[in-house]
C-alpha positions in Angstrom: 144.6 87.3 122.8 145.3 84.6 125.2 142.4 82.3 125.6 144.3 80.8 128.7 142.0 81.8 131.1 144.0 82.9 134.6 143.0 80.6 137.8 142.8 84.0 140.0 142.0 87.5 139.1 141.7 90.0 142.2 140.8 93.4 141.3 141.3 96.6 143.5 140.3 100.0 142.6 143.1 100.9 140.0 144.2 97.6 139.3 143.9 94.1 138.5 146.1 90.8 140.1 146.6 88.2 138.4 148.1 84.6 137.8 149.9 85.2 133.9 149.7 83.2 131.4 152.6 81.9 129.7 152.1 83.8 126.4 152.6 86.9 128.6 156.2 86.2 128.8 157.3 89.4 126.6 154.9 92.2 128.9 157.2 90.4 132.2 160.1 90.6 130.6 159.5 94.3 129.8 158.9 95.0 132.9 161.9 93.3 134.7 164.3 94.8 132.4 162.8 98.5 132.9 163.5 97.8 136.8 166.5 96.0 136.4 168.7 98.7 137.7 165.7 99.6 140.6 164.8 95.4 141.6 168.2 94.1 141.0 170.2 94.9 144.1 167.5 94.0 146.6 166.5 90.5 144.7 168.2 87.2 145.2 170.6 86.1 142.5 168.8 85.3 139.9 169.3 82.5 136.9 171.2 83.2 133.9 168.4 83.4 131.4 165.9 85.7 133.8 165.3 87.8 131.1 164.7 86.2 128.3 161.1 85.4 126.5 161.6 82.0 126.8 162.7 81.8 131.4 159.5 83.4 131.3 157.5 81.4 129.6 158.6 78.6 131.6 158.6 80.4 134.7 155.1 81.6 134.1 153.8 78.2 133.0 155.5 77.2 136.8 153.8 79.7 138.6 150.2 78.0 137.7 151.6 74.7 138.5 152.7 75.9 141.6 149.3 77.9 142.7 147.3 75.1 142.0 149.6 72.5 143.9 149.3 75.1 147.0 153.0 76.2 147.0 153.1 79.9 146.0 151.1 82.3 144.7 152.5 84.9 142.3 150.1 87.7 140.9 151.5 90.7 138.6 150.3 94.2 138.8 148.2 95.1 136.3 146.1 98.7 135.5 142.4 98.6 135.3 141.1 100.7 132.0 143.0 98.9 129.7 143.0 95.1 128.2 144.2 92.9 130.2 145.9 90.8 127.4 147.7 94.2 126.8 148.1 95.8 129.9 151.9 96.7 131.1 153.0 94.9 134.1 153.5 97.6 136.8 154.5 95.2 139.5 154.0 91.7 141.1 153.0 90.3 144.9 154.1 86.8 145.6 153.3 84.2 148.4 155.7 81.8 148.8 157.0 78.7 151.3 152.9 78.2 151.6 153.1 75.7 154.9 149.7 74.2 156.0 148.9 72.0 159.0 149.2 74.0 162.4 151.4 76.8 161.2 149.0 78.1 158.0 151.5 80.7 157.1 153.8 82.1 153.7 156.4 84.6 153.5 155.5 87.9 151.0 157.5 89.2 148.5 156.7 92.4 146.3 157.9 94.9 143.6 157.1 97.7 141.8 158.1 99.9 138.9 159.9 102.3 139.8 157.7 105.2 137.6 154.9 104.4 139.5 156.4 104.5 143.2 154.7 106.8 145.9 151.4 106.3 144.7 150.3 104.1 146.9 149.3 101.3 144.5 151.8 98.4 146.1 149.6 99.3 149.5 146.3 98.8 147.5 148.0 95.2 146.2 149.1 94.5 149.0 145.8 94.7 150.8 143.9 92.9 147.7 146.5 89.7 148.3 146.8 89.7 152.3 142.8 89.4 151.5 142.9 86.8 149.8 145.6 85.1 152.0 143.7 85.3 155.0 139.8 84.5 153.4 139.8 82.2 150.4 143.1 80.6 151.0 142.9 80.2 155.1 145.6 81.5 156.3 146.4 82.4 159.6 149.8 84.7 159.1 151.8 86.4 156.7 155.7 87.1 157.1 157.5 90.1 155.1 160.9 91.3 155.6 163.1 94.1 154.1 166.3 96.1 154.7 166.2 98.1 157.3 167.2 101.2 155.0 164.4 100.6 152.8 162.3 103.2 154.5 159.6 103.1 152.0 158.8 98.9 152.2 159.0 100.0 156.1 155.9 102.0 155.8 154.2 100.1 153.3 153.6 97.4 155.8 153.3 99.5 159.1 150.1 101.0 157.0 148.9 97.7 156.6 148.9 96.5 160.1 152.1 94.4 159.8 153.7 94.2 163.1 158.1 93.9 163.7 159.2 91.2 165.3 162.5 91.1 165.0 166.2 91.7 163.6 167.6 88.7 161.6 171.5 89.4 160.8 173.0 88.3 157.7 169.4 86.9 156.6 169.5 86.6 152.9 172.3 87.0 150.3 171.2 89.8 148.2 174.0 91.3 145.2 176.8 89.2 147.0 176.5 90.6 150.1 174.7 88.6 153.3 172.3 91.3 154.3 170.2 92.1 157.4 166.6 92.1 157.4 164.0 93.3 159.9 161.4 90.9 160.3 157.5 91.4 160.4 154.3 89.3 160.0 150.4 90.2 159.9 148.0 87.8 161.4 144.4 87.3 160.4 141.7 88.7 162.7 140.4 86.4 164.7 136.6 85.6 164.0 134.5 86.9 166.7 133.9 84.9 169.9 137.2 83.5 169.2 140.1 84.0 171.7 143.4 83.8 170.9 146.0 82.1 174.0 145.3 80.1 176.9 
């Protein structure tokens, strides 16, 4: 068992969040090649040694480094009930392109097995990390975009109160192709007696 304690550990009602430690390489790796076939076309091109023990390791090791420099924040899906040294990855949530100053905003990424889609445990994460976005880390908006085919990402975040903004054309190179993207963001609640515009 690790005794590398994780930096952040959100916990939902069927799941726990969290930062991995580097000696959780193989339970990632597991994971990405179960949804290789599932993640792969919709992901960015990825580096030659993705999966293997050893990316992740370093990758994983990064990922602290990163959360506590205030860059990204990347937490994998794991179920409540079991160890969490043990525990299969299900999925991950990632903030990324953190900006501070007067913009306080990151972009989310997310993805999940796919034998646990359509229970609505990527909505429960979701929730857990937009949270956590908008309390402990003071942020004021979060960005997500998919493909405008991918129906089920589409509902994901219209459940959650994320809000379209636009259409961006040839947005992001995904499998070789240049692919378009429909925009959306979620902004924090404004506190009470606080109004937003002039």
């Amino acid at each position: 068992m690790s005794t590398d304690k994780s930096p952040l550990l959100l916990t939902t009602e069927r799941l726990h969040l969290m930062l991995l430690p580097p000696d959780a390489a193989e339970r990632v790796l597991t994971y990405h090649l179960a949804n290789k076939q599932h993640l792969g076309p919709v992901s960015p091109d990825r580096p030659a040694t993705f999966f293997s023990t050893a990316y992740w390791r370093t990758r994983l090791a990064q990922d602290r480094e990163d959360f506590r420099h205030d860059i990204s924040l990347r937490v994998f899906l794991l179920p409540r009930g079991q160890p969490i040294s043990l525990s299969p990855v299900l999925g991950s949530v990632a903030l990324t392109h953190i900006r501070r100053g007067p913009l306080q905003a990151a972009d989310i990424g997310y993805g999940l097995d796919h034998r646990h889609e359509g229970q609505g445990l990527m909505t429960e994460a979701l929730q857990a990390v937009c949270d956590y976005a908008f309390g402990a880390m003071g942020l004021h908006r979060v960005q997500a975009s998919h493909l405008p085919e991918n129906l089920r990402s589409a509902a994901v975040l219209r459940r959650l109160g994320f809000v379209v903004e636009g259409y961006a054309r040839d947005f992001l190179l995904l499998d070789g192709r240049w692919r378009d993207h429909v925009l959306t963001s979620l902004v924090a609640a404004p506190e009470p007696g606080v109004r937003g515009g002039p």
